[in-house]
C-alpha positions in Angstrom: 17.3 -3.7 -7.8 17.7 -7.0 -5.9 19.1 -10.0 -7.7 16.4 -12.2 -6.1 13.5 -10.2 -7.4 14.6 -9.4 -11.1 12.2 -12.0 -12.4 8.9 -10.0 -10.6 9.8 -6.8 -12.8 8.3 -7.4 -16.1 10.2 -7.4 -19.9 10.1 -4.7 -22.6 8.4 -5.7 -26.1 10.9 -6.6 -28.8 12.7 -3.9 -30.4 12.2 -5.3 -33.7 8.4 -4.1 -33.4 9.0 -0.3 -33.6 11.0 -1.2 -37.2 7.8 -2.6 -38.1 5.8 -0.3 -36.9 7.7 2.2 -39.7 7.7 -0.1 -42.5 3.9 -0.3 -42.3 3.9 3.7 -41.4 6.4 3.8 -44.6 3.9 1.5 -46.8 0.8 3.3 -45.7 2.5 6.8 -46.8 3.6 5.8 -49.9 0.4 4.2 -51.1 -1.3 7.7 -50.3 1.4 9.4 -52.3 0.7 7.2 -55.2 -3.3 7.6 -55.2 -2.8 11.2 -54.9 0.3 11.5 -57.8 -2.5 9.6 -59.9 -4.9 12.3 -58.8 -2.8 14.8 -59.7 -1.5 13.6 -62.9 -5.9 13.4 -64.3 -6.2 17.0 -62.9 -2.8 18.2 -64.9 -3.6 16.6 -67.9 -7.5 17.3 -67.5 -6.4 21.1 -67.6 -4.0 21.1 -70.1 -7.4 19.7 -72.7 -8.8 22.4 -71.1 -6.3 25.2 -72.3 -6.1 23.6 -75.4 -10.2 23.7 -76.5 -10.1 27.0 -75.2 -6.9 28.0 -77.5 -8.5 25.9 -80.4 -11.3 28.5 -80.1 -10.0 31.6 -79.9 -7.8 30.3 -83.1 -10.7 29.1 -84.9 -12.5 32.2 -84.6 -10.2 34.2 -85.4 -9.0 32.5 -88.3 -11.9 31.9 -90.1 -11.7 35.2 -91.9 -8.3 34.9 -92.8 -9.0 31.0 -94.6 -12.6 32.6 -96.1 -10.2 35.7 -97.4 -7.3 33.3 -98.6 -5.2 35.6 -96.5 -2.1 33.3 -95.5 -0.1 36.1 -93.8 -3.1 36.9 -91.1 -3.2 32.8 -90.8 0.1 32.7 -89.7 -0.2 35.6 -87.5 -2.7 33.8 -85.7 -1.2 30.9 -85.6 1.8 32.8 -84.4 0.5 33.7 -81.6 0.5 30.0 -80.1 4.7 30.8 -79.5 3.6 31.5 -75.9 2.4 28.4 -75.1 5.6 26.2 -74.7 2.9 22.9 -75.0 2.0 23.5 -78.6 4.2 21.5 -80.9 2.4 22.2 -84.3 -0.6 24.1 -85.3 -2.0 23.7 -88.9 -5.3 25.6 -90.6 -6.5 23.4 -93.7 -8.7 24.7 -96.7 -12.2 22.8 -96.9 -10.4 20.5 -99.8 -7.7 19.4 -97.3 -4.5 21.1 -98.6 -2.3 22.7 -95.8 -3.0 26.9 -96.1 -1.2 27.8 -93.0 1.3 26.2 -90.1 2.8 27.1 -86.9 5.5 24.8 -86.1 7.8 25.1 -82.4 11.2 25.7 -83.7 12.6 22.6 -81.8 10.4 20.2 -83.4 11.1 17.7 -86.2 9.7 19.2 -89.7 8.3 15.8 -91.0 5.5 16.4 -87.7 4.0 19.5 -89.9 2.8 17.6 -92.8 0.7 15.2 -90.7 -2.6 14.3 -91.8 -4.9 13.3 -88.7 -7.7 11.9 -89.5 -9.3 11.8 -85.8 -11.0 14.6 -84.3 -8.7 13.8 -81.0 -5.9 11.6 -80.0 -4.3 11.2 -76.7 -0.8 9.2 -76.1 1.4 9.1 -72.7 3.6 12.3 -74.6 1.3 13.9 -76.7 -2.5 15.2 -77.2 -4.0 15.9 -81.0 -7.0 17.8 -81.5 -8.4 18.5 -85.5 -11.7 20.9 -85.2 -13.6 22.8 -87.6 -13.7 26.2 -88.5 -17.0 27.5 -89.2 -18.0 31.8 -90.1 -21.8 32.2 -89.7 -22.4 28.3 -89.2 -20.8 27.4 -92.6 -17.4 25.7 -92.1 -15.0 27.6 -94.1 -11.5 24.9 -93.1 -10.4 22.9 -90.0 -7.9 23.5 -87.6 -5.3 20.9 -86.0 -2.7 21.3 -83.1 -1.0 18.6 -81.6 0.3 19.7 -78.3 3.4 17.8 -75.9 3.1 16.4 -71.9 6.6 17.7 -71.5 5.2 20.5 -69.2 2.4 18.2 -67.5 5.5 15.9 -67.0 7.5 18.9 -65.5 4.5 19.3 -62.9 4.1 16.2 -62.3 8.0 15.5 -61.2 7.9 18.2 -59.3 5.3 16.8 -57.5 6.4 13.7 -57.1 9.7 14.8 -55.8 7.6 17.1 -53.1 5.8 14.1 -53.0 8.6 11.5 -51.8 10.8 14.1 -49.7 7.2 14.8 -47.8 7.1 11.1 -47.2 10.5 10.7 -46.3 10.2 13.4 -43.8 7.0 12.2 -42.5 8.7 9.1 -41.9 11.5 9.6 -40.6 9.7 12.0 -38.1 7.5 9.2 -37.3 10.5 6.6 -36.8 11.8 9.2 -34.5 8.7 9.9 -32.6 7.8 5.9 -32.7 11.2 5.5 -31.3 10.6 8.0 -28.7 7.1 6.8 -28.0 8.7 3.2 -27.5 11.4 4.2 -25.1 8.5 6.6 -23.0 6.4 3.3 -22.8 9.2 0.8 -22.1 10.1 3.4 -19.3 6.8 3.6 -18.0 6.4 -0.8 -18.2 9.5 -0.5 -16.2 8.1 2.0 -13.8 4.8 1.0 -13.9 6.5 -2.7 -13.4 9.1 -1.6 -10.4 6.1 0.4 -8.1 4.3 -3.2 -8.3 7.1 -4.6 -6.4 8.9 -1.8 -5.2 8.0 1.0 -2.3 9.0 4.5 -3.8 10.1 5.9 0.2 12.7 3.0 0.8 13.2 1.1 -1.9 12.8 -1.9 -0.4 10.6 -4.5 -1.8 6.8 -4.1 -0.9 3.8 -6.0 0.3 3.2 -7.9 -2.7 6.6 -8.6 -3.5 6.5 -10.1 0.3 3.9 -12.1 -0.9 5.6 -13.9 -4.0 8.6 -14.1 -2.6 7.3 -15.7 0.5 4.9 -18.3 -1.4 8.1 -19.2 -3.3 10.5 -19.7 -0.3 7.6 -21.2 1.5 7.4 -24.3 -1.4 11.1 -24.5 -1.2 11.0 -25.0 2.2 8.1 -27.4 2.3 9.5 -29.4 -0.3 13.2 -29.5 1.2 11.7 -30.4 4.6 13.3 -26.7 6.3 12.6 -24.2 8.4 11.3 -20.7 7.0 11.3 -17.9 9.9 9.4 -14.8 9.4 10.4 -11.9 11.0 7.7 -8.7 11.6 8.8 -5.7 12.5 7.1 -2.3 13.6 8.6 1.3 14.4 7.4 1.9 18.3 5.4 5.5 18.4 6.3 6.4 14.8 2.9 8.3 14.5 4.5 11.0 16.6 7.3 11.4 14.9 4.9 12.1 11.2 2.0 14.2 13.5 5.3 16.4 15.7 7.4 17.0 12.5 6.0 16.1 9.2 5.8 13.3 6.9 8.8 14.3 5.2 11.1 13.6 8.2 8.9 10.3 8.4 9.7 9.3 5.3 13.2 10.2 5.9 13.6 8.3 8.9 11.6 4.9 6.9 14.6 5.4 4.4 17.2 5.6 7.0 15.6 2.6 8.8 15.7 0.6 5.7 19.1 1.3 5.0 20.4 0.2 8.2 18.0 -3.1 8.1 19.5 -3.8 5.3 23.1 -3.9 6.6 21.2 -6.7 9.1 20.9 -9.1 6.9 22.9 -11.9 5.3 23.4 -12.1 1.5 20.7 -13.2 -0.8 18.1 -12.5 2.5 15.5 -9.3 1.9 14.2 -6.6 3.5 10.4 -5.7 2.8 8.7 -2.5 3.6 5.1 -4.0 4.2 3.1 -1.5 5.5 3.2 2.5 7.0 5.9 1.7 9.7 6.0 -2.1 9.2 9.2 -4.1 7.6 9.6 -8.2 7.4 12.3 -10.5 6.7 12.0 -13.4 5.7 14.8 -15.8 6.9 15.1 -19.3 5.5 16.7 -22.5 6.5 17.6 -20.7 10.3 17.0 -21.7 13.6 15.3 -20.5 16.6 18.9 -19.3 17.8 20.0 -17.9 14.7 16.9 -16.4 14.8 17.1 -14.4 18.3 21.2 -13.0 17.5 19.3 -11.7 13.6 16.3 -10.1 15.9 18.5 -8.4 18.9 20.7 -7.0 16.0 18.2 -4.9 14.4 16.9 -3.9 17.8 20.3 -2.8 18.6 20.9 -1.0 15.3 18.1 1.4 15.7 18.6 1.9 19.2 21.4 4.2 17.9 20.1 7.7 17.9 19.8 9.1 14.4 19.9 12.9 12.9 17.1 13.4 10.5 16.4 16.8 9.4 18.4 18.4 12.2 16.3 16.7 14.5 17.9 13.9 17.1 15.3 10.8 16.6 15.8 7.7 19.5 13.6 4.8 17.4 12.9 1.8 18.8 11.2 -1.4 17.6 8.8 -4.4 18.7 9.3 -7.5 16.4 7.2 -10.4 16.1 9.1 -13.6 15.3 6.8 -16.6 13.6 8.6 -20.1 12.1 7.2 -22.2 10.1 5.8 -25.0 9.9 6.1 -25.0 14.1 3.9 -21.9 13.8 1.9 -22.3 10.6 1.6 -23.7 7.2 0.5 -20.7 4.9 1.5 -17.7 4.3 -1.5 -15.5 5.9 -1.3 -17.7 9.4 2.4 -17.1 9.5 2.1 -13.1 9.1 -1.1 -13.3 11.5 1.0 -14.7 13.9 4.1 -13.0 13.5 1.8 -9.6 14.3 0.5 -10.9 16.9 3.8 -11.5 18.5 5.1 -8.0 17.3 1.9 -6.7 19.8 2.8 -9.0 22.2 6.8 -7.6 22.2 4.9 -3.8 22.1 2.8 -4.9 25.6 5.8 -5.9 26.8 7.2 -2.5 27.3 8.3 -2.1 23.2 11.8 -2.2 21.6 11.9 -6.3 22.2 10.9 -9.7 20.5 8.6 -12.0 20.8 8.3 -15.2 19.3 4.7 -16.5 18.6 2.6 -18.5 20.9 -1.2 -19.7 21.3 -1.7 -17.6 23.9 -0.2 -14.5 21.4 -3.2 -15.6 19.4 -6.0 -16.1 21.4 -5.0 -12.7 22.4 -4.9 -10.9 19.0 -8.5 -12.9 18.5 -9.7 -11.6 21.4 -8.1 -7.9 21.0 -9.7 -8.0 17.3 -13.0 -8.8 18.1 -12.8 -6.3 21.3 -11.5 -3.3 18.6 -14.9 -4.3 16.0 -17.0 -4.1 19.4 -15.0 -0.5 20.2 -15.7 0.9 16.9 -19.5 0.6 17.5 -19.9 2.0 21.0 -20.1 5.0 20.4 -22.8 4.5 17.6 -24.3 2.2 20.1 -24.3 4.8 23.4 -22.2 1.9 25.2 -19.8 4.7 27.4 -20.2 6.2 30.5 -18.2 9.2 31.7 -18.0 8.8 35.7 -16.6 11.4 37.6 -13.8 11.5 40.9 -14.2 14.4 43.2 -10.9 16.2 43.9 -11.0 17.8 47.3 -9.5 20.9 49.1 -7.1 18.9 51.4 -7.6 21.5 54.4 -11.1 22.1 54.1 -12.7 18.9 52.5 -14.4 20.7 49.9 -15.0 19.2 46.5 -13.4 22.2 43.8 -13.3 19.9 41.3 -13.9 16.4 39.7 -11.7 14.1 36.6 -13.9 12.9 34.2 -13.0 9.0 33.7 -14.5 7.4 30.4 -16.1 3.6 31.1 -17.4 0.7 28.9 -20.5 -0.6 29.2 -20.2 -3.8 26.7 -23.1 -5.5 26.6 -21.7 -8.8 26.6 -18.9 -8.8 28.3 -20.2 -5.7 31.1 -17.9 -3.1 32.0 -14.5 -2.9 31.0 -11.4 -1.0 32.2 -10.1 2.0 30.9 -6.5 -0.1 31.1 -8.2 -2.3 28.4 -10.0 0.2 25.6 -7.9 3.1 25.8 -4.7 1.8 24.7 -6.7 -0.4 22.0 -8.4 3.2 21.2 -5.1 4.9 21.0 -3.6 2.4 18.9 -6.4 2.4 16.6 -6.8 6.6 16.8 -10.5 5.9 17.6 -9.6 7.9 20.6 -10.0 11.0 18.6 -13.7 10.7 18.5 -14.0 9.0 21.6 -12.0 11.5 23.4 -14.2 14.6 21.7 -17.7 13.0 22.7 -16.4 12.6 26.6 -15.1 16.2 26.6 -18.8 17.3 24.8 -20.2 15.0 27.3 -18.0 16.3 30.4 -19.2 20.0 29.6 -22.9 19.4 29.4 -22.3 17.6 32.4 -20.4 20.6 34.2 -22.7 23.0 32.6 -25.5 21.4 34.4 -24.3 21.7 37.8 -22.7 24.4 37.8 -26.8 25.9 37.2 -27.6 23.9 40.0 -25.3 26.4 42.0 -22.2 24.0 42.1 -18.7 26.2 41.7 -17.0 22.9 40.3 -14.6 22.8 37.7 -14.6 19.5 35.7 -11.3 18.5 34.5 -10.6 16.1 31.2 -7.6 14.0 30.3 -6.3 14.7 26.6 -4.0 11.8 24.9 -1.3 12.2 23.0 -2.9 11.4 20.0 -5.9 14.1 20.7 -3.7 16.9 21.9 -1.1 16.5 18.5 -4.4 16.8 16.3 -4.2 20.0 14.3 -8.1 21.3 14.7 -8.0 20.6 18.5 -8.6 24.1 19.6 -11.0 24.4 17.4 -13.4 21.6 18.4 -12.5 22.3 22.5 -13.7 26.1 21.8 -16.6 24.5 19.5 -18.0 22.3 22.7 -17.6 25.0 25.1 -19.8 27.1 22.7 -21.8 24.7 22.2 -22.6 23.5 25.7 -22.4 27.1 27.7 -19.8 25.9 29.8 -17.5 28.7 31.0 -14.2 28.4 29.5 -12.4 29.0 32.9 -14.6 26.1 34.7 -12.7 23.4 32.2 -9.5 22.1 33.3 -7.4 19.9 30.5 -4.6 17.1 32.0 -2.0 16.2 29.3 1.2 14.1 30.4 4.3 15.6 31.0 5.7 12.8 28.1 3.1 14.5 25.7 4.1 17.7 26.9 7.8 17.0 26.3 7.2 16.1 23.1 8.6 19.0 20.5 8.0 21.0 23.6 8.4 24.4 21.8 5.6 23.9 19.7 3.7 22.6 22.3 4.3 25.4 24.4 2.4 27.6 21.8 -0.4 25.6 21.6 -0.8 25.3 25.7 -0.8 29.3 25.4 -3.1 29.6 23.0 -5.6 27.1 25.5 -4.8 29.7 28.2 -5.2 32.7 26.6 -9.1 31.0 25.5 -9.4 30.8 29.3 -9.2 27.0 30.0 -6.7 25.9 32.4 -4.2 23.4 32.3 -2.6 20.9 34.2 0.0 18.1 33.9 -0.8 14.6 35.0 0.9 11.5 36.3 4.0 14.3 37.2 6.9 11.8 37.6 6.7 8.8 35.8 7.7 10.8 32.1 10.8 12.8 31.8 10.6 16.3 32.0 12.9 19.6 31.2 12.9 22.5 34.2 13.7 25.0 31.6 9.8 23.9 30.0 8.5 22.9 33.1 8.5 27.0 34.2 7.7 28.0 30.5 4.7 25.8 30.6 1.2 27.9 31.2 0.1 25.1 33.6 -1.9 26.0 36.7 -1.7 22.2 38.9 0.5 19.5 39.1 -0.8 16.3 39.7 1.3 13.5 41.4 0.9 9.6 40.1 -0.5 7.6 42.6 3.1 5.2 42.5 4.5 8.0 44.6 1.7 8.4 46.9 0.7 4.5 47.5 3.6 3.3 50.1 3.7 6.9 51.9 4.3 8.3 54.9 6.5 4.7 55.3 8.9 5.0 52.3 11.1 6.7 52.9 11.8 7.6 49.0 8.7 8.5 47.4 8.4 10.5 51.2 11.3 12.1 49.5 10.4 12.4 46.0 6.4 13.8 46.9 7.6 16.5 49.2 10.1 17.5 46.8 7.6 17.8 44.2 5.2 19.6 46.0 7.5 22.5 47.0 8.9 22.8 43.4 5.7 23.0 42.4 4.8 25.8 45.0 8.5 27.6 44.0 6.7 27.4 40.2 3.6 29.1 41.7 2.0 26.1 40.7 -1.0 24.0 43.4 -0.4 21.0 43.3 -2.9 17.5 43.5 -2.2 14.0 44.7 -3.9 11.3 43.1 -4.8 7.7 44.5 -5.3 8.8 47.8 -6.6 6.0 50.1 -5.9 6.3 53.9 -6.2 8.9 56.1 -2.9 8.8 57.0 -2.1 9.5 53.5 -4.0 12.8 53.3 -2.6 13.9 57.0 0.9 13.5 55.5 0.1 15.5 52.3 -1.8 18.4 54.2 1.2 18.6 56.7 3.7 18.9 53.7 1.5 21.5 51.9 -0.4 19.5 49.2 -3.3 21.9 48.3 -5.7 18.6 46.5 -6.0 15.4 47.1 -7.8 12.6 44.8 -8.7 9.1 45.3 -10.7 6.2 47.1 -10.5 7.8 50.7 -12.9 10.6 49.3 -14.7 8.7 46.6 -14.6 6.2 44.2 -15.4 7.4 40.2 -19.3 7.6 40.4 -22.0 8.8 38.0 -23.4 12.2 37.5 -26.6 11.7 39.1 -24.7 10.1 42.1 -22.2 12.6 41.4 -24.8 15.4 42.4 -26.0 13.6 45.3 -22.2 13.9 46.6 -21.8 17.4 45.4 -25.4 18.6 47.8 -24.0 16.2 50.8 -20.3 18.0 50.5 -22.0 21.4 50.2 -24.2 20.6 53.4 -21.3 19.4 55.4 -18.8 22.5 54.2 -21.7 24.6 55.0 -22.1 23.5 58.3 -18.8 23.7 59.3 -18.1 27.5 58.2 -20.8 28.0 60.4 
């Protein structure tokens, strides 16, 4: 745990408390063994009057013939007969004048107890119980009997109890003092856990968002009231989403705990690193100049620049950092991290894996690129896109085989808006999951449609990165063509050759299980990724598509003269026709049909139109194609 942050995680209770937690425990236990030794003690002594009236009975009745018959030696078998119960002390049967006539006396007791004369009917002491009862035969009373009987037995019981009693206790408490003690140390860990996720990230164990927070309010008042400078410093991992939808989130999280560790190596002593969001760190950097600043920046950038093994796989990160100071660029902490993220998007529009320090312009910018995103999450809801379509054309013959389907904006404020605007925002945002499934719905219907009106022309559709690494693509592509009729082999998908390149065995099973549903394939902007021969031929593509930087300065450069003719007869070597894009003179075309280009794209032929214009093209194209087969 951090030095600097040990007063955010909170203190255990005192551990005096559990020690009174058992003395009450303790108290409470041996109050209920008291009540219930009292209880017991009534319910001894309660039956031994019971055995005794029911012994004074039996005697009485049976000696009443005996003391009517004056016969002593029948008395004092009777009375003999108490021997077997240990409680009896002395039994004595009187004659109806008084005067002793027989006794039974316990040969352990003292003699002078035997000539006794009780003169109550029943006596009870702490030791001792007396009971003196006639003897009646046939209602007349003929003597009286008397036994005085000893607790010593009751007494006995009752020890016995009280010793079960107290070792029962005893145990009970000590069991609770150890489960108490448990109980304490379970909740003093969970206070501590409970205390350290507060402040604490579980992945990196780096401090988190909120202890960003408190930390920063504190250094912020130091600063403010030692007149200093505070820099904040916000960091994001460039295209991180690829490595957690490509590999898993457990080489994600792998690769946030390696990150942190090297940050943290970044930094002086006594400064922090704080994991603040998904892929996003901050440091916060006091008392340090602009300078200081820019060396602390390039640093990191140049420590993850390092390539790094995670899992077995070879990870290049890079990262954009935002770079706000205060109070130059704000006097709170919210403006300060506002504008440090803008600068971080500004560093990620500047090609990613730089700085930026904040500007006004930086946040104008982010205003304006929030508002545009709340505007892009309601177009679709509000039917504000278009899908336009470019003809592709048969660079021999002229003939239109197929068309790109381009996605446009109509805002109803600010009119139509590029695709080099939205689409990135979309991207960024992954709204261009949905928006990227309603063009490809809206492409099909679209294709379905004239292909009924006798048009052979396939409609192709771009996929992003972010669409093609989503699990239940195939699914919803083979859903829509269902859906909308469209043949599967009138569909043509474009995907990158980065996206391609990405974990390019695993995309190589997904292009074949594309192809093997019918739909063709075809890698765009060929040139301006990276790419890997050994995939290129393993890839189930069926076109090639050239960027447009390659075609724009042809036939005069000599280079990309070079580079397209090249392409195009690898392509052919592959089996593979190829299509130029961005096509805009005729001397462009004439310089692609000469060197075998099979398609050609771009203004020369037609700008992106609608569908209804679209058709009106289509009927002129199959006119003139007509006319000239003729």
């Amino acid at each position: 745990m951090h030095a600097g942050l040990l007063w955010l995680t909170p203190k255990a209770g005192s551990s005096s408390l559990w020690r009174i937690d058992i003395v009450v425990t303790a108290a409470a236990l041996l109050l209920a063994g008291i009540v219930l030794i009292a209880a017991e003690f009534v319910i001894l002594r309660s039956s031994l009057l019971g055995e005794l009236d029911v012994q004074m009975r039996i005697i009485g009745d049976n000696s009443g013939a005996a003391l009517m018959f004056k016969d002593r030696a029948a008395a004092d078998e009777i009375l003999g007969t108490l021997q077997a119960s240990p409680s009896v002390d002395v039994a004595i049967l009187y004659t109806p004048e008084g005067e002793m006539f027989a006794q039974y006396r316990r040969h352990d007791i003292d003699p002078s107890l035997a000539s006794l004369r009780p003169t109550q009917p029943q006596r009870a002491t702490l030791t001792y119980v007396e009971y003196l009862r006639n003897v009646d035969v046939a209602g007349n009373p003929v003597g009286a009997l008397y036994i005085r009987a000893n607790m010593r037995q009751l007494y006995i019981q009752l020890l016995w109890y009280v010793g079960t009693t107290v070792l029962v206790v005893l145990t009970i408490t000590v069991a609770a003092a150890l489960l108490l003690r448990r109980m304490r140390r379970a909740v003093r860990h969970a206070e501590e856990r409970v205390g350290y996720l507060a402040y604490y990230d579980t992945v990196t164990h780096l401090p988190n968002r909120h202890a960003f927070n408190e930390c920063f309010e504190a250094r912020l008042g130091e600063s403010r009231e030692q007149d200093q400078k505070l820099t904040l410093l916000f960091l994001d991992l460039d295209d991180f989403k690829v490595v957690n939808d490509t590999l898993g989130h457990h080489v994600g999280d792998v690769l946030l705990k390696v990150v942190a560790e090297k940050l943290s190596t970044c930094i002086r002593q006594g400064d922090t690193v704080y994991r603040v969001g998904g892929d996003e760190f901050a440091m916060i950097l006091p008392n340090i100049d602009r300078e200081n600043a820019v060396i602390v920046a390039e640093k990191f950038i140049r420590t993850l620049s390092q390539p790094l093994n995670i899992e077995g796989h070879t990870l290049y990160v890079s990262t954009s950092i935002g770079i706000s100071m205060f109070p130059h660029d704000g006097a709170d902490t919210a403006t300060l991290l506002r504008n440090a993220d803008a600068a971080m998007y500004s560093a990620k529009e500047r090609g990613k894996n730089t700085f930026q320090y904040f500007s006004e312009e930086m946040h104008e910018k982010s205003s304006l690129r929030l508002a545009l995103e709340g505007d892009l999450r309601l177009a679709l809801e509000r039917r504000e896109f278009e899908v336009h379509y470019q003809p592709i054309v048969a660079l021999e013959t002229g003939e239109v085989v197929a068309v790109e389907a381009l996605l446009r904006w109509q805002h109803p404020a600010k009119g139509m808006i590029g695709p080099n605007i939205f689409i990135p925002l979309a991207e960024t945002t992954g709204l261009i999951v949905p928006i990227g499934e309603w063009v490809l719905r809206q492409a099909c219907t679209d294709a379905h449609a004239w292909h009924a009106q006798g048009h052979n022309v396939q409609v192709s559709v771009n996929l992003s990165g972010r669409q093609f690494r989503e699990e239940p693509l195939i699914d919803t592509i083979l859903s829509i063509l269902l859906d909308t009729g469209l043949d599967p082999s009138m569909l043509m998908l474009e995907i990158t050759e980065s996206v391609l390149m990405e974990h390019a065995e695993a995309t190589v099973a997904r292009l074949y299980r594309l192809k093997d549903k019918g739909i063709y394939l075809s890698i765009d902007d060929f040139g301006t990724g990276y790419s890997s021969m050994t995939y290129l031929k393993r890839f189930p593509v069926a076109k090639l598509k050239i960027d447009q930087s390659f075609i724009r300065d042809i036939p005069e450069d000599s280079e990309d003269v070079a580079i397209t003719t090249a392409t195009i007869q690898m392509a052919h070597g592959l089996k593979l026709r190829v299509v130029a894009e961005g096509i805009e003179t005729k001397a462009q075309a004439d310089f692609l049909r000469q060197r075998g280009c099979d398609m050609g794209q771009g203004y020369l032929f037609s700008r992106p139109v609608s569908f209804d214009a679209l058709m009106e093209y289509l009927e002129a194209n199959t006119t003139r194609i007509s006319e000239i087969r003729k």
